[in-house]
C-alpha positions in Angstrom: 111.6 221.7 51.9 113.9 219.1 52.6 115.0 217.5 55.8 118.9 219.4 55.6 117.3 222.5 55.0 114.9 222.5 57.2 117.4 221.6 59.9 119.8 224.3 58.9 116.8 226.1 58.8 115.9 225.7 62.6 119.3 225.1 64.4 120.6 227.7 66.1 124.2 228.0 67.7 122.7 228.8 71.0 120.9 225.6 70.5 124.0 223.3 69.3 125.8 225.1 72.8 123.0 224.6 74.9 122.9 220.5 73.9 127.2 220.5 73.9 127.1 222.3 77.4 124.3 219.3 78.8 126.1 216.2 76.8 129.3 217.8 78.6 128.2 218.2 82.1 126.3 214.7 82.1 129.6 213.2 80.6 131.6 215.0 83.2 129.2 213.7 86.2 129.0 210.0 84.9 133.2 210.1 84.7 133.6 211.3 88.1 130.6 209.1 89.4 128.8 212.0 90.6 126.1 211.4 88.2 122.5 212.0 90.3 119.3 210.6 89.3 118.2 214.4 89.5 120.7 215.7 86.8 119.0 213.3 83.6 116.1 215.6 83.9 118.1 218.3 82.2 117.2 215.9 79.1 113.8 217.5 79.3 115.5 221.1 78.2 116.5 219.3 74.9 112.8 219.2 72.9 112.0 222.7 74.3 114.7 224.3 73.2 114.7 223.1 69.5 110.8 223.1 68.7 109.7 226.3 71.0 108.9 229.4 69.6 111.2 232.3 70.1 110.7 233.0 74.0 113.0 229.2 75.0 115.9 231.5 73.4 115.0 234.4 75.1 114.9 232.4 78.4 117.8 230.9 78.6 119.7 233.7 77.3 117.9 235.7 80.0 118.2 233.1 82.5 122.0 231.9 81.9 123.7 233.6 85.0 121.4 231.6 86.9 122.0 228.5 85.2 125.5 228.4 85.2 125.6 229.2 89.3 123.7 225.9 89.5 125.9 223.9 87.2 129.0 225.1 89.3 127.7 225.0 92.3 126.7 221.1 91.7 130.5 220.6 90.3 131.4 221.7 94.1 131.3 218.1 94.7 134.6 217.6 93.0 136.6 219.9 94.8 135.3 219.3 97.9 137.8 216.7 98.9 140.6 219.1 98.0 139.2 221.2 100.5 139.2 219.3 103.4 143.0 220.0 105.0 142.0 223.6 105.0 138.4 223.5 106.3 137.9 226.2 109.1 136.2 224.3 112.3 137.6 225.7 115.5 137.4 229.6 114.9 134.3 229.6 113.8 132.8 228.1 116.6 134.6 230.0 119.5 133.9 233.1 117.2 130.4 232.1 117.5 130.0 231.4 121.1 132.0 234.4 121.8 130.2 237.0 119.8 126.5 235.3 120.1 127.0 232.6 123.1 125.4 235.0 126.1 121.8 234.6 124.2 122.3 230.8 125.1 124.2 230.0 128.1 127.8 230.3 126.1 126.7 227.7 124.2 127.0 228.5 120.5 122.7 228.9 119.8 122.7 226.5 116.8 123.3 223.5 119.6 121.5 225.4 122.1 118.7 225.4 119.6 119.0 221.7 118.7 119.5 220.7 121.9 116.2 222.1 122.8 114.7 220.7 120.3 115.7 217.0 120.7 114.0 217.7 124.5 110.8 218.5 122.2 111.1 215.2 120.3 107.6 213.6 119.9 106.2 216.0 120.7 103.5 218.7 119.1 105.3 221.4 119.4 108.5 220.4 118.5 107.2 218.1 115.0 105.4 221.9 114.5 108.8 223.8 115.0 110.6 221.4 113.1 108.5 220.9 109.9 107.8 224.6 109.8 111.6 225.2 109.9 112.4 222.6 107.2 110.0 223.9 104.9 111.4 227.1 105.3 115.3 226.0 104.7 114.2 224.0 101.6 112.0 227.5 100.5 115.1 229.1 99.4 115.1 227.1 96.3 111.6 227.8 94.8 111.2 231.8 96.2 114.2 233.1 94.2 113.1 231.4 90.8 109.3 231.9 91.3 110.2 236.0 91.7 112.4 236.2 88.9 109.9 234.5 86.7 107.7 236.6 88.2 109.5 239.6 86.5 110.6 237.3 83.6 106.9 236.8 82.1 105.5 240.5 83.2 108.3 241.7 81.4 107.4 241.1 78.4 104.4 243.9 78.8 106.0 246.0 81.1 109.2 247.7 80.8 109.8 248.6 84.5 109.2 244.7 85.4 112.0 244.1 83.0 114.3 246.1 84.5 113.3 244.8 87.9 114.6 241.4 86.4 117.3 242.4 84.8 118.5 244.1 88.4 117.3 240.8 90.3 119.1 239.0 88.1 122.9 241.2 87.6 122.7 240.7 91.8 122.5 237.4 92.8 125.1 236.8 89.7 127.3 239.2 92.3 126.0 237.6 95.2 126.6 233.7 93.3 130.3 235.0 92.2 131.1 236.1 95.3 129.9 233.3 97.0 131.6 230.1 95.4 135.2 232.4 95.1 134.7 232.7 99.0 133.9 228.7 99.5 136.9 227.7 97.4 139.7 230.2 99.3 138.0 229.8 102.9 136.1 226.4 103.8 134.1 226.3 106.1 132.7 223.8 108.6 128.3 223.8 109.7 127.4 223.8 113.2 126.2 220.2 112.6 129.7 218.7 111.6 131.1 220.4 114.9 128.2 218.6 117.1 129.3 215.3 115.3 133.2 215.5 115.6 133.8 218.3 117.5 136.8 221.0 116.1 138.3 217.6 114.4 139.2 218.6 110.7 137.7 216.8 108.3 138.8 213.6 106.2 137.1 211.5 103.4 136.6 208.8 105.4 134.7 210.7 108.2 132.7 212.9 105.4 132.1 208.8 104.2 131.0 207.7 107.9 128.8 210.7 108.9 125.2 209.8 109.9 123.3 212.5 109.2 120.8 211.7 111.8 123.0 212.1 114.3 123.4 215.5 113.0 120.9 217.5 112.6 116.7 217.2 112.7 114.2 216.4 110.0 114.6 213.8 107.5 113.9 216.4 104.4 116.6 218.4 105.4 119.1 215.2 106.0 118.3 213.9 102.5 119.3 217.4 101.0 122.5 218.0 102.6 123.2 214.6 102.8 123.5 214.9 98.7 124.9 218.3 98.7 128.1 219.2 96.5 129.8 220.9 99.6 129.1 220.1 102.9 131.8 223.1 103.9 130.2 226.0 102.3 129.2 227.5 105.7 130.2 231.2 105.1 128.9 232.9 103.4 126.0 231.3 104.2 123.2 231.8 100.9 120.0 231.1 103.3 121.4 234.8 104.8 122.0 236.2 101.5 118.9 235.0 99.6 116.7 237.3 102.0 118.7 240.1 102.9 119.4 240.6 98.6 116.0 240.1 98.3 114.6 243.2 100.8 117.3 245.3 99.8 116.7 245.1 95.6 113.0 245.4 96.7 113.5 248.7 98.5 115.5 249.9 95.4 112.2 249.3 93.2 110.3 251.5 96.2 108.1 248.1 96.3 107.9 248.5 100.0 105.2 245.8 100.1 107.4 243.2 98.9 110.3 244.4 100.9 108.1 244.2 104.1 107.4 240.5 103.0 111.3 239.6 102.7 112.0 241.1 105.7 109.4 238.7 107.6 110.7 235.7 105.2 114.5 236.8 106.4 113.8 236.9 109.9 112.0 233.2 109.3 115.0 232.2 107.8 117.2 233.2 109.8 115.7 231.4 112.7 115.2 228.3 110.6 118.6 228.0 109.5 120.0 228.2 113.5 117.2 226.0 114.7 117.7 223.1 112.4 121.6 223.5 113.4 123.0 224.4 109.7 124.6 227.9 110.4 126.0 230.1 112.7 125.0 233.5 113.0 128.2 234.6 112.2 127.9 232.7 108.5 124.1 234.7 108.1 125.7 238.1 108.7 128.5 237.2 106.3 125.5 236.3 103.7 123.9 239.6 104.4 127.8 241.6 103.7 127.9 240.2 100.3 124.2 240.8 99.6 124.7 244.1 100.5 127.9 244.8 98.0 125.7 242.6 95.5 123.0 245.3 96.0 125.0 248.1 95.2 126.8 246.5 92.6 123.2 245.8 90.8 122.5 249.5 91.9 125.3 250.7 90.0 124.7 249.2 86.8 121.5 250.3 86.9 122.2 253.5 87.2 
C-alpha cells in the first residue's frame, strides 16, 4: 500500500478539524500575545488522535462540549478589557454585607474571613486552614473530569454508566452556557479586587498594577488567578455550581452515596471559596440557581 493511500486511508475529517481547530486556537493566542506555556501541550492531542485505535474518536466526540467550554473560557482573556467600564463592584458588595454581613460584624465574611486569617499568619493553624482551603479551590479542576471519565470508561460495559455520562455531561454544557453568557452581559468584581481598590471600577492599568499578594492568601491560588482569562467572572460563581450540579445529577441516578459525598465536598467548597476571599456568598448561590436549571434541563432530555 502506498504512502497516499494509506494516508487517505487513516485520515479522518474529525481528525483534519481536530488539528485546524488547535493550529487555529495556538495561532489566535500567539497573535494576541496571550499564548501560555500551558496551551503547547495541546500538541500532545495530535499523535493520539491520528494513530489511536477507535476509542481517541469516540472521546473527543464524547468529550467535545467539554472541550470547547475550556477553549472559550481561556479566550475570556480577550474580552476582558472590553469588560471593564461595566464591571459591577459596589452592589455586590453592599448586597453582600446586607444580605450575609450580621454572620460577621457587617463586614462582608469573605474580608471578615481573610482578615482572620492574616491574624493566623505563621501560624499552625492558619498554614492548616489555608493549604487545606487552596487545595480545595484548585480541586474543582480534577473532580469534574476524573467523574466523567469515570462514567466515560465504565460506559463502555455498562449502559446505565453511559447514560449517567451522557446526563453529566448535557448539564454542565447548560451550566458552562449559562455561565460565560452571564460573564459577558453582567461583569462582575471578587471580593479580593474590592479589598485592593475598594468599589473603584476597574482600568487596564490597575488590572496591570495589581499585586496579587496583597490580595488574597496562598501562593497556589495567586499563581492561578493571577493567570486567569477573567478576573471579573464572579457571578455566577463555578466553585458553587460545580458541587451543587454535581449532588443534584447524583440524586437523579438514586446514587445517594455519591450525592452524600458532593454534598460534604460543596459545603468544603463553599467555605474554601469565602475563606481564601474569592467569592461572595451571594456569587455561590447564583452558581447553585443555574446548576439547578442545568439539572432539570439534563433531566429533561433524559426523559
Amino acid at each position: 500500500m502506498t504512502l497516499a493511500a494509506l494516508i487517505r486511508q487513516r485520515v479522518q475529517p474529525w481528525q483534519v478539524w481536530l488539528c485546524a481547530a488547535i493550529a487555529g486556537y495556538l495561532s489566535l493566542s500567539a497573535a494576541t500575545n496571550t499564548l501560555r506555556s500551558f496551551h503547547w501541550y495541546m500538541l500532545l492531542v495530535v499523535p493520539v488522535a491520528f494513530f489511536g485505535t477507535e476509542k481517541p474518536k469516540r472521546f473527543f466526540l464524547d468529550w467535545l462540549p467539554l472541550f470547547a467550554f475550556w477553549l472559550v473560557y481561556d479566550r475570556l482573556r480577550l474580552v476582558q478589557p472590553m469588560l471593564l467600564d461595566r464591571v459591577a463592584v459596589a452592589w455586590p458588595y453592599d448586597l453582600e454585607c446586607q444580605a450575609f454581613g450580621w454572620m460577621t460584624g457587617g463586614q462582608a465574611p469573605a474580608h471578615w474571613s481573610r482578615a482572620w486569617l492574616a491574624t493566623q499568619a505563621g501560624s499552625a493553624i492558619g498554614d492548616a486552614v489555608s493549604l487545606a482551603a487552596q487545595f480545595i479551590y484548585l480541586s474543582h479542576l480534577f473532580v469534574l473530569p476524573l467523574i466523567l471519565l469515570y462514567f466515560w470508561i465504565r460506559g463502555f460495559r455498562d449502559e446505565g454508566d453511559r447514560a449517567s455520562f451522557t446526563m453529566y455531561m448535557r448539564a454542565f454544557f447548560a451550566l458552562h452556557v449559562m455561565a460565560i453568557a452571564i460573564y459577558l452581559l453582567l461583569p462582575v468584581a471578587p471580593p479580593w479586587w474590592v479589598s485592593l481598590n475598594g468599589a473603584v471600577q476597574p482600568t487596564s492599568e490597575l488590572v496591570a498594577a495589581t499585586k496579587m499578594t496583597a490580595a488574597m492568601d496562598g501562593v497556589i491560588v495567586q499563581g492561578l488567578i493571577k493567570s486567569a482569562s477573567n478576573w471579573f467572572a464572579a457571578v455566577p460563581s463555578l466553585h458553587g455550581a460545580y458541587p451543587v450540579l454535581m449532588v443534584l445529577l447524583a440524586a437523579l441516578d438514586k446514587n445517594r452515596r455519591l450525592a452524600g459525598a458532593f454534598a460534604a465536598y460543596m459545603v468544603l467548597m463553599f467555605a474554601s471559596t469565602v475563606v481564601l476571599n474569592q467569592h461572595y456568598i451571594i456569587d455561590l448561590i447564583a452558581g447553585g440557581v443555574i446548576a439547578l436549571l442545568a439539572g432539570w434541563f439534563a433531566q429533561l432530555k433524559r426523559q
